[in-house]
C-alpha positions in Angstrom: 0.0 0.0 0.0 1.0 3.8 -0.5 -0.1 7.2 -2.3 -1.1 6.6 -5.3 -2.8 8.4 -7.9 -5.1 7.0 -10.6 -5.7 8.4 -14.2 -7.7 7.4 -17.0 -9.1 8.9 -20.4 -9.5 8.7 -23.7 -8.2 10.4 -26.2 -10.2 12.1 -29.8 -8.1 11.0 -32.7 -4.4 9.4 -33.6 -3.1 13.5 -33.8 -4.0 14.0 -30.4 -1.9 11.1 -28.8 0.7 12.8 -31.2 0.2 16.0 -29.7 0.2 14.2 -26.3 3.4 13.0 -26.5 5.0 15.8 -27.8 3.6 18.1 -24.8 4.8 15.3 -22.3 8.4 15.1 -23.8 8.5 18.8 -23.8 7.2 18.8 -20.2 9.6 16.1 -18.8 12.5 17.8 -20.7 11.3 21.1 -18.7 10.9 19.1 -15.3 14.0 17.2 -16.0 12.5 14.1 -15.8 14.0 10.7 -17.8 11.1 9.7 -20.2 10.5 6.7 -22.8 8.3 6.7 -25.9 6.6 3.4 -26.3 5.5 2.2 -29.7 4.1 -1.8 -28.8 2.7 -4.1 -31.7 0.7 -5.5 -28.9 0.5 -5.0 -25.3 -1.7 -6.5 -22.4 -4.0 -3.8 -21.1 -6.5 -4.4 -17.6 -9.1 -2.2 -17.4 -11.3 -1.9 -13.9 -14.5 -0.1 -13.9 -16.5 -0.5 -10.7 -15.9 -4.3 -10.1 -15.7 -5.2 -13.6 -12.4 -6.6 -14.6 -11.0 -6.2 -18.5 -8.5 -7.8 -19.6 -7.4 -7.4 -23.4 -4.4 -7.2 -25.6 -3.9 -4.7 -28.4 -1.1 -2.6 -29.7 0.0 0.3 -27.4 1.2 4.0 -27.8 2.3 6.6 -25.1 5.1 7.6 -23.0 6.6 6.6 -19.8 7.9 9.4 -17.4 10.1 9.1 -14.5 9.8 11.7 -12.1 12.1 10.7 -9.3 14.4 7.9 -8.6 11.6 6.9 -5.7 8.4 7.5 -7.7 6.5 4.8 -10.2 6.3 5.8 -13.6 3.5 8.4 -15.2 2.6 6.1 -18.0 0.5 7.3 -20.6 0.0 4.5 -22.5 -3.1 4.2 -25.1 -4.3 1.4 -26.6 -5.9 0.9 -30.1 -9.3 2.9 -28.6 -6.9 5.8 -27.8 -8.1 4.7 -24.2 -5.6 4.6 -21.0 -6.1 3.7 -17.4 -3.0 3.8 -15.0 -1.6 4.4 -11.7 1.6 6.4 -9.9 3.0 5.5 -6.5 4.7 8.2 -5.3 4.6 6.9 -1.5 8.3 7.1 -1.6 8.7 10.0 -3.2 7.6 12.5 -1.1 4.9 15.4 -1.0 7.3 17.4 -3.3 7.4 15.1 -6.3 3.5 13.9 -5.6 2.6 17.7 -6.5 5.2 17.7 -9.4 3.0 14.7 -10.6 -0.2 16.1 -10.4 1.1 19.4 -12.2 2.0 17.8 -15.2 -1.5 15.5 -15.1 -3.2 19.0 -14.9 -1.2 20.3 -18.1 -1.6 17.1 -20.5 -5.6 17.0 -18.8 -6.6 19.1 -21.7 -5.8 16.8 -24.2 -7.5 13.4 -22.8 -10.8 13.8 -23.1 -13.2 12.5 -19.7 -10.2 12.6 -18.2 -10.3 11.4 -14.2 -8.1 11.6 -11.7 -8.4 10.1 -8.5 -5.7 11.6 -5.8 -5.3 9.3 -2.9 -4.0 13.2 -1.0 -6.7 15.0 -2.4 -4.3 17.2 -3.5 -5.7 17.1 -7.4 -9.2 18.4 -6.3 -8.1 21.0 -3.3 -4.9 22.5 -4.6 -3.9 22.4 -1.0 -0.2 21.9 0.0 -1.9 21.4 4.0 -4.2 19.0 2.8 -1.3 17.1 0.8 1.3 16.8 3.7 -1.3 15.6 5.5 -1.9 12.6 3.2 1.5 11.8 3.5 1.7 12.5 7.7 0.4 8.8 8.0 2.9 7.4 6.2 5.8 9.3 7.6 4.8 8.2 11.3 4.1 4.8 10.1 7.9 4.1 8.3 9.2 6.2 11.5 8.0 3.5 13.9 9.3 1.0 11.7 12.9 2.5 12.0 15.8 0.0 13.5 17.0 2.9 15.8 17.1 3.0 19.3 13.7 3.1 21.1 15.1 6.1 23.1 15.8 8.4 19.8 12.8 7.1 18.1 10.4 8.1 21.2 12.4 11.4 20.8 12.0 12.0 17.1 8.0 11.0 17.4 8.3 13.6 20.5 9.9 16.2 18.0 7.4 15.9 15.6 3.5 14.8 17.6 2.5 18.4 17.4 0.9 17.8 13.6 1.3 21.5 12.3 4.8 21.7 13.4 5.6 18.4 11.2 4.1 19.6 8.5 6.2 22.8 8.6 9.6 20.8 9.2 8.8 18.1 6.7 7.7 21.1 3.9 11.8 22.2 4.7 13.3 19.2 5.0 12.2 18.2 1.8 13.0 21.5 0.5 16.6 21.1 2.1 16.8 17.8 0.0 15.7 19.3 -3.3 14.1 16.5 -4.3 12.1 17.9 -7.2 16.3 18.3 -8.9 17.2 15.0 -7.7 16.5 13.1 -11.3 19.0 13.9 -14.5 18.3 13.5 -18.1 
């Protein structure tokens, strides 16, 4: 389990997944983010609508992104329908490059038509940088407990950090202290 955000849409015609890719490539380059074309004579798709489960193979089109060394892939990946549905954990990535991700989703969204986003932060909807540290508080505490240090300096780092507001602050700058959104080279 982790942060995750789900995408999915369809696009009009071949010249918009085109258009698609070009934008992405030209975003990634800006972001400087590694990216991948992906041009498959046949690929194996699963779609998930409610409960229903698809499963299909057909030939594939689209571009992989990688935003950080710790973040899953933004894979825009159509199949012959011009329809995609994926995912990106960025769990381990941090609150930084989760925004980075939802950025560029919000600056290829006017090309995928019924295009839907579902942000495990709620970050996508809100816009809210309090709202997105707190989707990633959780996590944080959880991987803290989980630390092989010494009980004493773990009960005085979750000391440091129980008052929520005050973590939120500190982990805004130590993530900013880490510059993680620079961490990835083309």
């Amino acid at each position: 389990m982790g942060i995750t955000i789900n995408y999915e849409g369809r696009l009009k015609n071949q010249e918009s997944l085109d258009e698609l890719i070009n934008k992405a490539i030209s975003l990634a380059k800006t972001f400087r983010w590694n990216y991948r074309t992906i041009d498959l004579p046949e690929n194996f798709f699963v779609h998930v609508k409610d409960v229903h489960v698809h499963e299909y193979s057909s030939p594939a089109r689209g571009i992989c992104i990688i935003p950080s060394d710790h973040c899953e892939a933004i894979k825009l990946i159509f199949d012959k329908d011009l329809y995609m549905s994926q995912f990106t954990k960025t769990s381990f990535a941090g609150p930084l490059v989760h925004k980075r991700v939802v950025e560029f989703l919000r600056l290829v969204e006017p090309l995928i038509k019924d295009f839907e986003v579902n942000d495990e932060t709620n970050y996508w909807k809100t816009k809210s940088d309090e709202i997105l540290y707190s989707g990633f508080y959780p996590l944080y505490v959880k991987n803290l407990k989980k630390l092989r240090v010494c009980k004493k300096l773990r009960n005085k780092i979750m000391k440091h950090f129980a008052e929520h507001e005050l973590f939120l602050i500190r982990l805004k700058n130590f993530d900013r202290a880490l510059n993680l959104n620079s961490s990835v080279t083309t």
